[in-house]
Residue frames as a rotation matrix with the C-alpha (Angstrom) as fourth column:
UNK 1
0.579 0.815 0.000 0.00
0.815 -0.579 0.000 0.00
0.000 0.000 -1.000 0.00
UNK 2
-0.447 -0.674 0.587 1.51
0.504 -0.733 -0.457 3.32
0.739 0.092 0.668 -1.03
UNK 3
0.846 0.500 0.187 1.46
0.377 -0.807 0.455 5.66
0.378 -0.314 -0.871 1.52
UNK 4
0.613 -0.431 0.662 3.58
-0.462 -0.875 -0.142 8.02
0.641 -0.219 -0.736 3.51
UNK 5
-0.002 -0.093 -0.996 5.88
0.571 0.818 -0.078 7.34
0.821 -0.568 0.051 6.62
UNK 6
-0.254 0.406 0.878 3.69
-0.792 -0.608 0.052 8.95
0.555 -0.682 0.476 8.77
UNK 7
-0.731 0.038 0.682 3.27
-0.588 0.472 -0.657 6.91
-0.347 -0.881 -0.322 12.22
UNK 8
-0.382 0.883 -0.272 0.12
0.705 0.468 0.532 4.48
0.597 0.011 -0.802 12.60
UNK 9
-0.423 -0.395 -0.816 -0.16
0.905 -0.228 -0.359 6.60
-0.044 -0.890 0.453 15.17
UNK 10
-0.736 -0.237 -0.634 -0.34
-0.010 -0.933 0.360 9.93
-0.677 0.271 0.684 13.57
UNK 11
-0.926 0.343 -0.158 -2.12
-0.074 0.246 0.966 8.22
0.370 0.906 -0.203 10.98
UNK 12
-0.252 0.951 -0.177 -5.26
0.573 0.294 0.765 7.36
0.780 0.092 -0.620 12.72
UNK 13
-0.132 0.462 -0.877 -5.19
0.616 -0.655 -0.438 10.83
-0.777 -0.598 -0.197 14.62
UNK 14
-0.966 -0.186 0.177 -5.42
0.226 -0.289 0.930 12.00
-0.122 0.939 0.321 10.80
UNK 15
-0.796 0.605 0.036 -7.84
0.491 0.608 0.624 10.22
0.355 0.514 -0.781 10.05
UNK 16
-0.712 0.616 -0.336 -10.86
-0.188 -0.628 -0.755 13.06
-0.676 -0.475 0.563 10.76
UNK 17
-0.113 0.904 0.412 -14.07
0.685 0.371 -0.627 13.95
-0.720 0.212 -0.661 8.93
UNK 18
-0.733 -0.673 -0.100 -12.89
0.378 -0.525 0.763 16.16
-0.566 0.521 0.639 6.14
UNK 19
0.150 0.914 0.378 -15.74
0.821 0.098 -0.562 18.58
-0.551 0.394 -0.736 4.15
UNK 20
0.820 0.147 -0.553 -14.31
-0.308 -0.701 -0.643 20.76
-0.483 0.697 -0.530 2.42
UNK 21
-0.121 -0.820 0.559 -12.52
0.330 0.498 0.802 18.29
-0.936 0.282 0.210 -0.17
UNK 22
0.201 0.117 -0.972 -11.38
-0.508 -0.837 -0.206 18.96
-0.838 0.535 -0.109 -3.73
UNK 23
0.949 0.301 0.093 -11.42
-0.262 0.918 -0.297 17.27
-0.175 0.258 0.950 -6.69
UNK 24
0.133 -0.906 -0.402 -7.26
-0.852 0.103 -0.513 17.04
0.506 0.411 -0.758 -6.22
UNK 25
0.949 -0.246 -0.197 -5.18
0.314 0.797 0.517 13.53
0.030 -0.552 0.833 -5.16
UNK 26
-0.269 -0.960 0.076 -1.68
-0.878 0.276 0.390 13.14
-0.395 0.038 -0.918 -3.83
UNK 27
-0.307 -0.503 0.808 -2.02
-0.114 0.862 0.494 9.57
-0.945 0.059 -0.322 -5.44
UNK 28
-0.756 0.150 -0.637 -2.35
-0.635 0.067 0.770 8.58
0.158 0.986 0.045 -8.82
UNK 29
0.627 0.774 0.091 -5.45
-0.776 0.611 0.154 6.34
0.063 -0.167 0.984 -9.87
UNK 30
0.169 -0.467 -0.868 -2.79
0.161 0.882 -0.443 3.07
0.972 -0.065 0.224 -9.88
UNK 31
-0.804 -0.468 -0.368 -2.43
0.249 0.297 -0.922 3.96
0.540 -0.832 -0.123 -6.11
UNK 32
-0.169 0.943 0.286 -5.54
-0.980 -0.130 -0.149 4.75
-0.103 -0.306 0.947 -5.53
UNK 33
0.557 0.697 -0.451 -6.73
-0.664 0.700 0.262 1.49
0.499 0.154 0.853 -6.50
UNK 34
-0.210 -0.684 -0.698 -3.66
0.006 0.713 -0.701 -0.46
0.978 -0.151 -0.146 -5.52
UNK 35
-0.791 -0.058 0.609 -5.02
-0.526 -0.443 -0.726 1.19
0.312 -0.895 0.320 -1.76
UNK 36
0.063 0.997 -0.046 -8.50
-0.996 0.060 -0.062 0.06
-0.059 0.049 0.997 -2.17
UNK 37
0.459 -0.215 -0.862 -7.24
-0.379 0.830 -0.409 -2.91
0.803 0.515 0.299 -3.30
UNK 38
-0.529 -0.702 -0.477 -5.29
0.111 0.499 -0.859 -3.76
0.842 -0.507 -0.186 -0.20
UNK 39
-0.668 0.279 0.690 -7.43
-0.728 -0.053 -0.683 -2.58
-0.154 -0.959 0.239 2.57
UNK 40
0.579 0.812 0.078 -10.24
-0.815 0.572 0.091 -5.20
0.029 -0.117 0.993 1.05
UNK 41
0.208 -0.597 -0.775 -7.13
-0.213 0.745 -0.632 -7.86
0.955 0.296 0.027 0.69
UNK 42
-0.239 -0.656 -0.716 -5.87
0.240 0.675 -0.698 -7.63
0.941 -0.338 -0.004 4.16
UNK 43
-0.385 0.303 0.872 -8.78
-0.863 -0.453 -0.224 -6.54
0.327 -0.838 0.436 6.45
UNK 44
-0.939 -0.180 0.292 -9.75
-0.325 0.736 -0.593 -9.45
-0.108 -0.652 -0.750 8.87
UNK 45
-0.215 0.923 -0.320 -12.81
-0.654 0.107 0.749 -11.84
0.726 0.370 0.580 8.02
UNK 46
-0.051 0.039 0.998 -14.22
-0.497 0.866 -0.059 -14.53
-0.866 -0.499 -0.025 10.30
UNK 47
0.359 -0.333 0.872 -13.00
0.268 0.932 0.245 -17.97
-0.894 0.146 0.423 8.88
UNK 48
-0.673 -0.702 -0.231 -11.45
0.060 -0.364 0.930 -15.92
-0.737 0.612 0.287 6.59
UNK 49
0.362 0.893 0.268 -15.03
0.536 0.035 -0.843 -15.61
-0.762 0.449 -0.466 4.74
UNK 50
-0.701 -0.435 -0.565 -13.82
-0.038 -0.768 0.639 -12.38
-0.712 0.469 0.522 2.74
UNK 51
0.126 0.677 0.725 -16.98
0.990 -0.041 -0.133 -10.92
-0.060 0.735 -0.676 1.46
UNK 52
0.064 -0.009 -0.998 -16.04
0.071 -0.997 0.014 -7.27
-0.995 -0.072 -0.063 1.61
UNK 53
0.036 -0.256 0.966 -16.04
0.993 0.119 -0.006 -5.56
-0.114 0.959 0.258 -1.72
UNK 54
-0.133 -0.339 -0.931 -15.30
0.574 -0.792 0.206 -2.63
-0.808 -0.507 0.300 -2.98
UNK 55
0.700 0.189 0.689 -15.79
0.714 -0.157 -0.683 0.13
-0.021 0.969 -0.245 -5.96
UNK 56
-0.491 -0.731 -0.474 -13.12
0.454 -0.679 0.576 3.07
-0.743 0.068 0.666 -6.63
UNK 57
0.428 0.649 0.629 -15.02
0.902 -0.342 -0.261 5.76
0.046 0.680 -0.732 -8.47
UNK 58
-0.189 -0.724 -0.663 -13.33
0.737 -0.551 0.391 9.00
-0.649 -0.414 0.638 -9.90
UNK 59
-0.989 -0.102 0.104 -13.17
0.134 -0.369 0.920 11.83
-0.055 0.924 0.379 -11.84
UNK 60
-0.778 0.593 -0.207 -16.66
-0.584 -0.562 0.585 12.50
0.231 0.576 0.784 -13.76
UNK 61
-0.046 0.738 -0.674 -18.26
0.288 0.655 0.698 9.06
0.957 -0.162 -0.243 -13.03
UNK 62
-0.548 0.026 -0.836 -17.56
0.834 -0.061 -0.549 10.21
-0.065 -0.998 0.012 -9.09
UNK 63
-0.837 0.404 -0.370 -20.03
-0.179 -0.840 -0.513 13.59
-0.517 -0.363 0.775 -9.78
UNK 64
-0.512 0.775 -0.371 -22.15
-0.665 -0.084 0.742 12.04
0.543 0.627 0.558 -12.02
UNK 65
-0.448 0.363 -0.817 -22.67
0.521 0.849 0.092 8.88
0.727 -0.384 -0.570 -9.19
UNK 66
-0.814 0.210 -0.542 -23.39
0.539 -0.075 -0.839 11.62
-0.217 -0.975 -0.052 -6.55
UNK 67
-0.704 0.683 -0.192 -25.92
-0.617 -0.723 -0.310 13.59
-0.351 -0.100 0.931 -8.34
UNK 68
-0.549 0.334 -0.767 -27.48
-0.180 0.848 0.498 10.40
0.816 0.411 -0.405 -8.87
UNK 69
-0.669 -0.220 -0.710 -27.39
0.663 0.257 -0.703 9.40
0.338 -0.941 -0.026 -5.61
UNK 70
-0.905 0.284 -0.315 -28.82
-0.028 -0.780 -0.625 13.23
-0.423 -0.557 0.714 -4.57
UNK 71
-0.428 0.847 -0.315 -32.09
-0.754 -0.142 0.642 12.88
0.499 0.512 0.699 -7.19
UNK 72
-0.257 0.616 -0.744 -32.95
0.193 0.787 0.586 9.74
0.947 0.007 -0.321 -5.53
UNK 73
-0.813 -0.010 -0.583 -32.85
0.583 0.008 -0.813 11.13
0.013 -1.000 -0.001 -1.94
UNK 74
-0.787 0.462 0.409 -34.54
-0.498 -0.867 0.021 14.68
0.364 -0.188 0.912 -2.58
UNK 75
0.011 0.998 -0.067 -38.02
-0.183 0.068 0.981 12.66
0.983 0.002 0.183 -2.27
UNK 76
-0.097 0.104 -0.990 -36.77
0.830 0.557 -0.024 11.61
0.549 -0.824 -0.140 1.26
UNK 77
-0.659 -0.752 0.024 -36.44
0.617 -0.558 -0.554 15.33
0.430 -0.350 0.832 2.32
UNK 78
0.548 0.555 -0.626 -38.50
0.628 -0.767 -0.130 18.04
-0.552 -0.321 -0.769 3.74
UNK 79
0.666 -0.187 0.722 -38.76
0.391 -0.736 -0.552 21.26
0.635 0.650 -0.417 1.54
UNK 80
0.821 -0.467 0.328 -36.69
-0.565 -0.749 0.346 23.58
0.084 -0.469 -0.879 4.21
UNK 81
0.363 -0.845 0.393 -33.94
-0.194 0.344 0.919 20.42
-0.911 -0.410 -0.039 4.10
UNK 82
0.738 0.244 0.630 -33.36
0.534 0.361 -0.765 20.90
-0.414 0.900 0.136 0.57
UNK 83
0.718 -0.636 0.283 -30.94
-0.376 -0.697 -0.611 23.52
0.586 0.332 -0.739 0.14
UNK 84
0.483 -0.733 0.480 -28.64
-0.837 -0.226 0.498 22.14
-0.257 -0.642 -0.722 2.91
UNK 85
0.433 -0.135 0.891 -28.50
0.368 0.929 -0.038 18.93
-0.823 0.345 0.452 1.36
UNK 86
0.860 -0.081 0.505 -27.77
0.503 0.308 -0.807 20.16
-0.091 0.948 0.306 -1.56
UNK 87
0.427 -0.902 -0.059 -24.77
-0.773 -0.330 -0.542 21.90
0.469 0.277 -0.839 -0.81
UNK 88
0.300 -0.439 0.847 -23.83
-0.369 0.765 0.527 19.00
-0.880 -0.471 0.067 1.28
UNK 89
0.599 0.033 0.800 -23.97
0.415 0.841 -0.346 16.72
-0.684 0.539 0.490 -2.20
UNK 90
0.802 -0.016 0.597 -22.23
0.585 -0.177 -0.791 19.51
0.118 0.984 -0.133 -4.22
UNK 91
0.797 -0.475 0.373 -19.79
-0.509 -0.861 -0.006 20.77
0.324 -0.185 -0.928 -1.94
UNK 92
0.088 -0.189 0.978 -18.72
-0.907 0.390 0.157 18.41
-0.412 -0.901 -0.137 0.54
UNK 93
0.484 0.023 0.875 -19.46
-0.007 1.000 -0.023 14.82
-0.875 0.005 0.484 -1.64
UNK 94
0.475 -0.227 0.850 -19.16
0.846 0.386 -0.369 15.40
-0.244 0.894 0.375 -5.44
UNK 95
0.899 -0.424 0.105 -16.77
-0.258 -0.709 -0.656 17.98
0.353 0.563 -0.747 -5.21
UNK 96
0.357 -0.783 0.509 -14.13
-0.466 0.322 0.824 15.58
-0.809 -0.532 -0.250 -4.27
UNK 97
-0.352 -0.469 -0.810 -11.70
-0.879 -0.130 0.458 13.74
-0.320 0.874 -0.367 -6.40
UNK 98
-0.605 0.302 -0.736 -13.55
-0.062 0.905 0.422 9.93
0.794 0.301 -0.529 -5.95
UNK 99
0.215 0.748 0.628 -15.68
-0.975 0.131 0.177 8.15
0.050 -0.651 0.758 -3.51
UNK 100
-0.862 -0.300 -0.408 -14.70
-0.226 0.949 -0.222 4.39
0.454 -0.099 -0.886 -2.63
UNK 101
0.139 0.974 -0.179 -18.22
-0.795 0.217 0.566 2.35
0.590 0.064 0.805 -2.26
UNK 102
-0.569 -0.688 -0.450 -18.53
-0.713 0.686 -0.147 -0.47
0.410 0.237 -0.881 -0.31
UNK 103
-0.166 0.851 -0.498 -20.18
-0.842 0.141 0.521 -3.52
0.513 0.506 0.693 -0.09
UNK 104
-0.367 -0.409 0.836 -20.88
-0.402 0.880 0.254 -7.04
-0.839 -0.243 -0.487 1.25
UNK 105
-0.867 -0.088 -0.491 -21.21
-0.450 0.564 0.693 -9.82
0.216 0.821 -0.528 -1.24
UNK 106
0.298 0.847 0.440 -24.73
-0.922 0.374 -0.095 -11.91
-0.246 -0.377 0.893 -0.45
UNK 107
0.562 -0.068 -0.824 -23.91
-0.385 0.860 -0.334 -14.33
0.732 0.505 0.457 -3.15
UNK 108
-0.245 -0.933 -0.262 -20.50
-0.323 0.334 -0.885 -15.11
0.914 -0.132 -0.384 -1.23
UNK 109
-0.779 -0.039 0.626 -22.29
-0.627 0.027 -0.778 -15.03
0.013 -0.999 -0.046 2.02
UNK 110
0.479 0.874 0.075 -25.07
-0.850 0.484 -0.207 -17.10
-0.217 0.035 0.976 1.27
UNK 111
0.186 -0.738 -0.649 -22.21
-0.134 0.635 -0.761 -19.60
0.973 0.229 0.019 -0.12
UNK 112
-0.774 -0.577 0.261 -20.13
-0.261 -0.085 -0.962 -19.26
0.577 -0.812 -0.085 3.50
UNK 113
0.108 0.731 0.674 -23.71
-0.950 0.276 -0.147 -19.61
-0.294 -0.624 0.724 5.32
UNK 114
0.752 0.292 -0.591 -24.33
-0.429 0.897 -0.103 -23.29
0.500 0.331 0.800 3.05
UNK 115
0.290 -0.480 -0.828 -21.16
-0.134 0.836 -0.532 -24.43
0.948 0.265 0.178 4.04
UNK 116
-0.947 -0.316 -0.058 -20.75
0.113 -0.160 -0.981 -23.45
0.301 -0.935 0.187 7.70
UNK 117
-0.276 0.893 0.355 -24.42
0.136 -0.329 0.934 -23.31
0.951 0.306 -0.030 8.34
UNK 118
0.319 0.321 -0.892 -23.78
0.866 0.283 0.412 -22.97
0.384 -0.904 -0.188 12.26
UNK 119
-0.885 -0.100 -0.454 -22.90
0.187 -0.971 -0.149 -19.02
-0.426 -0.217 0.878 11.88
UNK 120
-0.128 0.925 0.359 -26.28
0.954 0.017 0.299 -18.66
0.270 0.381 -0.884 10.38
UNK 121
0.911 0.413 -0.012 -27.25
0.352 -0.761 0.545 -15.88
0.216 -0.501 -0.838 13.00
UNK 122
0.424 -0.541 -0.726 -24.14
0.383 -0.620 0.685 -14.67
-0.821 -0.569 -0.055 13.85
UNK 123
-0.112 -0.360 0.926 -22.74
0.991 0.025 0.129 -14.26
-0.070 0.933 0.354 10.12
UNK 124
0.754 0.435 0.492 -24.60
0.398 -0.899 0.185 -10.39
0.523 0.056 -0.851 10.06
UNK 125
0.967 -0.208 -0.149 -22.61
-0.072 -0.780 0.622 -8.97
-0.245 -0.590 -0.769 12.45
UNK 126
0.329 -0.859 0.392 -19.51
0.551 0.512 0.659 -10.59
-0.767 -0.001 0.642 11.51
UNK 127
-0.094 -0.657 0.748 -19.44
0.995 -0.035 0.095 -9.25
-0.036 0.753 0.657 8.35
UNK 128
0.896 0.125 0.425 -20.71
0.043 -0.979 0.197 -5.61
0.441 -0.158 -0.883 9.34
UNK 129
0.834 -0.544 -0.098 -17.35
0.398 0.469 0.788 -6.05
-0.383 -0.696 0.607 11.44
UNK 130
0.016 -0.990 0.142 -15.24
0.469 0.133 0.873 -6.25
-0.883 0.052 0.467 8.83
UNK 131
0.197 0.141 0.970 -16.68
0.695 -0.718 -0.036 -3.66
0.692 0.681 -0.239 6.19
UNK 132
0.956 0.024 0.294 -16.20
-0.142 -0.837 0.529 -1.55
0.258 -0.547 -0.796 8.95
UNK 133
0.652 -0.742 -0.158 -12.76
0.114 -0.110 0.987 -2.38
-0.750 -0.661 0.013 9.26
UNK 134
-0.407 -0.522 0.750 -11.99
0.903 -0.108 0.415 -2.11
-0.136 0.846 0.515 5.59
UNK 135
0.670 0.568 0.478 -13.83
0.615 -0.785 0.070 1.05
0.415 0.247 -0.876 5.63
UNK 136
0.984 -0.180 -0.018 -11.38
-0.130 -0.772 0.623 2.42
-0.126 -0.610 -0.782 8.06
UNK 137
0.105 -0.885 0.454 -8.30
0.670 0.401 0.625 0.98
-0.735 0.239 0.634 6.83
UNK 138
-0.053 -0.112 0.992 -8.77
0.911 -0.412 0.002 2.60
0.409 0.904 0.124 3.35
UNK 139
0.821 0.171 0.544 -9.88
0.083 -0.980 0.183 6.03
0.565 -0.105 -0.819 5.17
UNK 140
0.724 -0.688 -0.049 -6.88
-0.039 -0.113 0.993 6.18
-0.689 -0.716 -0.109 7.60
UNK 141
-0.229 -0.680 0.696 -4.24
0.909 0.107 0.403 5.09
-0.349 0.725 0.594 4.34
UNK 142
0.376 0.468 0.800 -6.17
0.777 -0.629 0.003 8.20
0.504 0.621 -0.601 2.81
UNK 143
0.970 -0.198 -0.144 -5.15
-0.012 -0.625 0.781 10.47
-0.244 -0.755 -0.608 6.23
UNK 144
0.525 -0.847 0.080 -1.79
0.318 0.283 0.905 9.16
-0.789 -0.450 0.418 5.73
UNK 145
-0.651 -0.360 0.669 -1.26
0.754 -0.204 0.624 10.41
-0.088 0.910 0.404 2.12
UNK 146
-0.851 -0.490 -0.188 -2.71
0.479 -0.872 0.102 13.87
-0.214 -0.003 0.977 2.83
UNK 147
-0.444 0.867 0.226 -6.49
-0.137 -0.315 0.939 13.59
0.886 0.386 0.258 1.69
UNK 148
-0.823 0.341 0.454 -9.38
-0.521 -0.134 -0.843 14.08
-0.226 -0.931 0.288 3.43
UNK 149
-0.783 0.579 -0.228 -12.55
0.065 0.441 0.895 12.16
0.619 0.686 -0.383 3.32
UNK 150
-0.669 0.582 0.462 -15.81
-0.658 -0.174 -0.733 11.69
-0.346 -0.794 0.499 5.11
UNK 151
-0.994 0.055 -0.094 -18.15
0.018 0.932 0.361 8.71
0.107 0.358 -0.928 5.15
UNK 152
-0.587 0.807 -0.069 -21.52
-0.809 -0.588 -0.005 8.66
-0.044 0.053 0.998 4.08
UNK 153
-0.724 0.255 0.641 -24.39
-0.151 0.848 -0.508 6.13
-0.673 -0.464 -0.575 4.39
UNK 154
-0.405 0.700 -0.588 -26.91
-0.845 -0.533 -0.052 6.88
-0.349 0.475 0.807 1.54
UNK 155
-0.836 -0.223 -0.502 -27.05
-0.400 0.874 0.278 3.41
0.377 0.433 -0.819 0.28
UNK 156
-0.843 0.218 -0.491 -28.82
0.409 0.854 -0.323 2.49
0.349 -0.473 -0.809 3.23
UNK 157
-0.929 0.343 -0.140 -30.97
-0.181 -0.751 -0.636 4.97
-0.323 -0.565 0.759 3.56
UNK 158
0.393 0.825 0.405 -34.06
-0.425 0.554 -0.716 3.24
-0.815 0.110 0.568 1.35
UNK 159
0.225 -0.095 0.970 -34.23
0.437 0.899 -0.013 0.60
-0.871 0.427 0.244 -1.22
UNK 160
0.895 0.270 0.354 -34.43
0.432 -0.333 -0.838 3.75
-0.108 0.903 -0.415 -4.35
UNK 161
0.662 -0.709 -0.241 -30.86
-0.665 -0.705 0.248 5.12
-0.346 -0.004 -0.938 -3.19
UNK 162
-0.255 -0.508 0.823 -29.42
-0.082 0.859 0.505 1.34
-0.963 0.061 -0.261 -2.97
UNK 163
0.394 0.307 0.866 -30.91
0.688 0.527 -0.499 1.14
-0.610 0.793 -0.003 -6.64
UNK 164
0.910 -0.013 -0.415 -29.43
-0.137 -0.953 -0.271 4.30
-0.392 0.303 -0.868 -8.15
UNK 165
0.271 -0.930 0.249 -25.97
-0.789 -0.067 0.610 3.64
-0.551 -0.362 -0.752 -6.26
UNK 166
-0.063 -0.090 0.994 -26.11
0.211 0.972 0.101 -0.15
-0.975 0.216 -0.042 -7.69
UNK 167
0.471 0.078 0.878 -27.25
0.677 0.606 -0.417 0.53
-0.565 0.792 0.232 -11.33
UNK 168
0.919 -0.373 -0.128 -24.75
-0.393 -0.840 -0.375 3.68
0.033 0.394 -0.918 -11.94
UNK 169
-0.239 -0.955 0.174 -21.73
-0.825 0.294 0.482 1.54
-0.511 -0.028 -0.859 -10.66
UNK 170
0.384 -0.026 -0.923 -22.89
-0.695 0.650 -0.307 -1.84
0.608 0.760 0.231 -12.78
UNK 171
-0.668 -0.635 0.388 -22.04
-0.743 0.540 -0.394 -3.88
0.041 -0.552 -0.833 -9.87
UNK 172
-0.907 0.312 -0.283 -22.88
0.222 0.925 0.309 -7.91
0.358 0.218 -0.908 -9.24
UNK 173
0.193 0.952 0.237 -26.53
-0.295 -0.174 0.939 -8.44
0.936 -0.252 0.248 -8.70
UNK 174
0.515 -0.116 -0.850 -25.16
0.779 0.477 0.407 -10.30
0.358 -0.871 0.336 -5.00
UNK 175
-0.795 -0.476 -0.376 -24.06
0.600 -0.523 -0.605 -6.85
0.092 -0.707 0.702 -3.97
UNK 176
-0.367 0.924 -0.108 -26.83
0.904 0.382 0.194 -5.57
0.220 -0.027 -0.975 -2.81
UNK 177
0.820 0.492 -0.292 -27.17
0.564 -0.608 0.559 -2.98
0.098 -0.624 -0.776 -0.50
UNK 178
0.112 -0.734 0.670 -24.08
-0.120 -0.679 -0.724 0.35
0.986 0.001 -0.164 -0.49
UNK 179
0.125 -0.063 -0.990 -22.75
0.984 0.131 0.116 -0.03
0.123 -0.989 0.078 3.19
UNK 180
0.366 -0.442 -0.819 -20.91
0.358 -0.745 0.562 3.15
-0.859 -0.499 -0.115 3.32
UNK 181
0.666 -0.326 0.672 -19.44
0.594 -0.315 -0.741 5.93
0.453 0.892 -0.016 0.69
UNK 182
0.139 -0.899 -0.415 -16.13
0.791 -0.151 0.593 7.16
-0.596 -0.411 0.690 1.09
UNK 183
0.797 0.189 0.574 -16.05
0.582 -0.495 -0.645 10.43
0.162 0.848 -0.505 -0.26
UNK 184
0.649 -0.523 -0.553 -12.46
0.364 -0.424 0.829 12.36
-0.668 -0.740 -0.085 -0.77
UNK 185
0.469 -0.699 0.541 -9.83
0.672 -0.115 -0.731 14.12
0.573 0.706 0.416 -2.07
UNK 186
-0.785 -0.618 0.030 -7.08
0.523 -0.688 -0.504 17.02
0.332 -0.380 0.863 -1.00
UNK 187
0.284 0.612 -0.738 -8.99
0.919 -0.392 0.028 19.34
-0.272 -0.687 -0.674 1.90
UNK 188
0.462 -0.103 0.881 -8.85
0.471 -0.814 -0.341 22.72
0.752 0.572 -0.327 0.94
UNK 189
0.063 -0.358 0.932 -7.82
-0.638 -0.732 -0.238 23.40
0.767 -0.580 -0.275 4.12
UNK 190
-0.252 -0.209 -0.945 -5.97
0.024 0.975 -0.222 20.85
0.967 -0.079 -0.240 5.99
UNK 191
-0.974 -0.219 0.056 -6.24
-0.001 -0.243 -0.970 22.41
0.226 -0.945 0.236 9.40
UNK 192
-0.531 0.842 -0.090 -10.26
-0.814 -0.478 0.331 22.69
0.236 0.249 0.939 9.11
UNK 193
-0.894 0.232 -0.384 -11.92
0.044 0.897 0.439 19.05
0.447 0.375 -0.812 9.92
UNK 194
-0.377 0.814 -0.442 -15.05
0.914 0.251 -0.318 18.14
-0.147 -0.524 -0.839 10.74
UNK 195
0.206 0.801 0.562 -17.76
0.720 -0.513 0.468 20.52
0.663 0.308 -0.682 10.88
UNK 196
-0.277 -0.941 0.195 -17.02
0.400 -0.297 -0.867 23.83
0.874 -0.162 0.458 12.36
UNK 197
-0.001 0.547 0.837 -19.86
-0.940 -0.287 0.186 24.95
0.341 -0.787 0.515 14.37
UNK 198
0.874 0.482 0.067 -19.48
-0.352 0.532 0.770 21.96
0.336 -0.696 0.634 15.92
UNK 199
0.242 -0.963 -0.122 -15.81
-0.810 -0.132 -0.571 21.22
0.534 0.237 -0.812 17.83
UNK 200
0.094 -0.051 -0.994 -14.51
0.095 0.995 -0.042 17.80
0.991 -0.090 0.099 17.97
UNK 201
0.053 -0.464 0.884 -14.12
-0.946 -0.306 -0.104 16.99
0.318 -0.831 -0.456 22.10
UNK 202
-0.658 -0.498 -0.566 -13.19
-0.289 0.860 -0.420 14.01
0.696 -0.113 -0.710 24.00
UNK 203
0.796 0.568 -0.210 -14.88
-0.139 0.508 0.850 11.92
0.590 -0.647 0.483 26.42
UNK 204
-0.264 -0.771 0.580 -12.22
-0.905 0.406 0.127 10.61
-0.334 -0.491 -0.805 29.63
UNK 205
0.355 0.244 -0.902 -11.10
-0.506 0.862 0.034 7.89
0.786 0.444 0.430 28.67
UNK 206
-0.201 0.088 -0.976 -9.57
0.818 0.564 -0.117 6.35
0.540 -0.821 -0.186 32.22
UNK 207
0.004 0.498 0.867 -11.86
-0.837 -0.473 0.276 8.12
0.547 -0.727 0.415 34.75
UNK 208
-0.706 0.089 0.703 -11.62
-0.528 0.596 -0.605 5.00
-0.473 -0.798 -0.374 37.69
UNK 209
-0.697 0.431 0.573 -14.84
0.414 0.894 -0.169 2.90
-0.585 0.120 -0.802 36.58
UNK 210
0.400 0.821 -0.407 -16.58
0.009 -0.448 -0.894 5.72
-0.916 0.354 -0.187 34.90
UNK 211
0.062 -0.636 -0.769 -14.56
-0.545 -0.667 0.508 5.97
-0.836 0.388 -0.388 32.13
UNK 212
0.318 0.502 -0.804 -14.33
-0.916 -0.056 -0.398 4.81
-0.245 0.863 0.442 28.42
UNK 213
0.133 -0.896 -0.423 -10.84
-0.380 0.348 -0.857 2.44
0.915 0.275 -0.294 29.56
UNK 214
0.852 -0.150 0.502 -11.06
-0.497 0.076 0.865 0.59
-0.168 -0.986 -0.010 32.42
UNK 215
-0.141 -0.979 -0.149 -7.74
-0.737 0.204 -0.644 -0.86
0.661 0.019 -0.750 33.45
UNK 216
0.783 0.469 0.408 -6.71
-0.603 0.413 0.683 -4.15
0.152 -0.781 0.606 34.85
UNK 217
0.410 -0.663 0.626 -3.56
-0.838 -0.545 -0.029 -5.27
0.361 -0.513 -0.779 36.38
């Protein structure tokens, strides 16, 4: 995976919520993908299932997938949440430089269910697990090579976004449902994350038994 030799450390205090991205990269699309490509290669599966998947979308298809994406929502909106959305989708999503979909497989899990059919019930969470740990792999590698990003959920938001998102990217009919969209590219300001009227703060994290960390000796 190409990236910097910034810490792990450092790296996943990077790793913020970035909205005001542009459509620039520090990586080419061969390291772009070659990223994307590793974080679904070597993020942990139970029994080594590996259904994560992924899409890399850039460039034009990456503004033409979000104003997709934004026509199917509007009907979910209230009139007075129209305008804020829409600078969300036109500021903040598809004015970045890509967006990095991702997915689970059904087909693959329905397969992994037939042959192990005693994770049945537990199989759901497992793999929410590990899209969520390739989700954050790829967005931390992203921190570490200077972009920002921020992760969106639209996919899941009804069955007409998941159909937009699905027949703009031509993916397998056994990917079903968009977990998460990675939208990103170079922050216009690197110092800026997250959302200013609102500033990022901590919880304690060892407070004796109240805290977030308990210790044990």
């Amino acid at each position: 995976m190409t990236i910097t030799n910034m810490s792990f450390r450092d790296a996943i205090e990077a790793r913020r919520s970035y909205y005001n991205i542009t459509d620039e990269s520090t990586l080419s699309n061969e390291q772009l993908e070659e990223l994307v490509a590793d974080a679904i290669k070597y993020t942990p599966s139970s029994f080594n299932s590996q259904t994560s998947r992924a899409v890399l979308v850039t460039g034009e298809k990456n503004k033409a997938l979000w104003n997709a994406v934004w026509e199917a929502h509007k009907p979910n909106l209230k009139v007075e949440e129209l305008p804020v959305y829409e600078d969300k989708f036109k500021n903040s999503y598809a004015a970045g430089y890509g967006t990095i979909v991702f997915y689970e497989d059904q087909d693959a899990i329905d397969s992994f269910v037939k042959n192990f059919p005693i994770v049945q019930w537990t199989i759901k969470d497992w793999v929410q697990n590990s899209n969520g740990m390739a989700q954050y792999i790829a967005w931390t590698a992203l921190a570490a090579n200077g972009m920002g990003a921020n992760l969106q959920h639209y996919g899941q938001y009804s069955p007409v976004n998941a159909d937009a998102i699905n027949k703009h990217l031509d993916v397998p009919s056994g990917w079903k449902v968009p977990i998460a969209m990675l939208a990103f590219g170079v922050p216009s300001d690197i110092n800026a994350p997250g959302n200013p009227a609102y500033a990022k703060t901590f919880e304690p994290l060892v407070d004796g038994e109240t805290g977030r960390v308990l210790v044990r000796h």
